[in-house]
N, C-alpha and C positions, 0 to 999 in steps of 0.2 A: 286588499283585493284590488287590483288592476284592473280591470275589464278593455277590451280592444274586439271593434269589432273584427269579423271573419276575414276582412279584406286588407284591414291594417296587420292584424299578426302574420297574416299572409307573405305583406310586403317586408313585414321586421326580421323573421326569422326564415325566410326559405329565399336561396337563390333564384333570380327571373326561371334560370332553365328550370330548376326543380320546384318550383309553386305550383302548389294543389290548389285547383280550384274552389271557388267559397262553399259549393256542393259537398264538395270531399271535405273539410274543416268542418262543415253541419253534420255529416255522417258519422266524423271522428267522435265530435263531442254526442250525439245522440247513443251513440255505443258504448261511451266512456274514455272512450284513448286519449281524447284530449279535456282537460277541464274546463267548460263553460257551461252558457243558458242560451237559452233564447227569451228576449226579453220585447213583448210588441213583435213586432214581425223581422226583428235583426238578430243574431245570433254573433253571439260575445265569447271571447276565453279569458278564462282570469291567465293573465299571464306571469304572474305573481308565482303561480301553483305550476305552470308549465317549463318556469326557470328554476323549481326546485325539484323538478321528477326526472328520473333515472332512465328512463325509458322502459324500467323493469318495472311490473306490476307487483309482484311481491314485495321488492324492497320498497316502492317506492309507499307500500301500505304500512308497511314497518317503522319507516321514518315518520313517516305523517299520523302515525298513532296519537293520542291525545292520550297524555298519562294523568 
């Protein structure tokens, strides 16, 4: 597990024009879309979990199944 906080995965994986603010990455992962925590008062995504998901909710449960 990788953890990055909301402003570093910000800058790794979304283009200047398209970067969601740290708000909208806290929303994400509060609703599930994106995988993290909040840990103390910063809010983290494993990014570990985020470079193996599909974008798809189904599949991406399927794969991630624990057999």
């Amino acid at each position: 597990m990788r953890l990055l906080r909301a402003p570093e995965f910000c800058r790794r994986y979304f283009d200047e024009a398209s970067r969601p603010s740290e708000r909208t990455v806290r929303r994400w992962i509060q609703q599930g879309h994106v995988p993290g925590r909040q840990i103390g008062g910063s809010w983290y995504v494993d990014a570990d979990q985020w470079e193996k998901s599909t974008g798809n909710q189904l599949a991406d449960k399927v794969l991630n199944a624990k057999q």
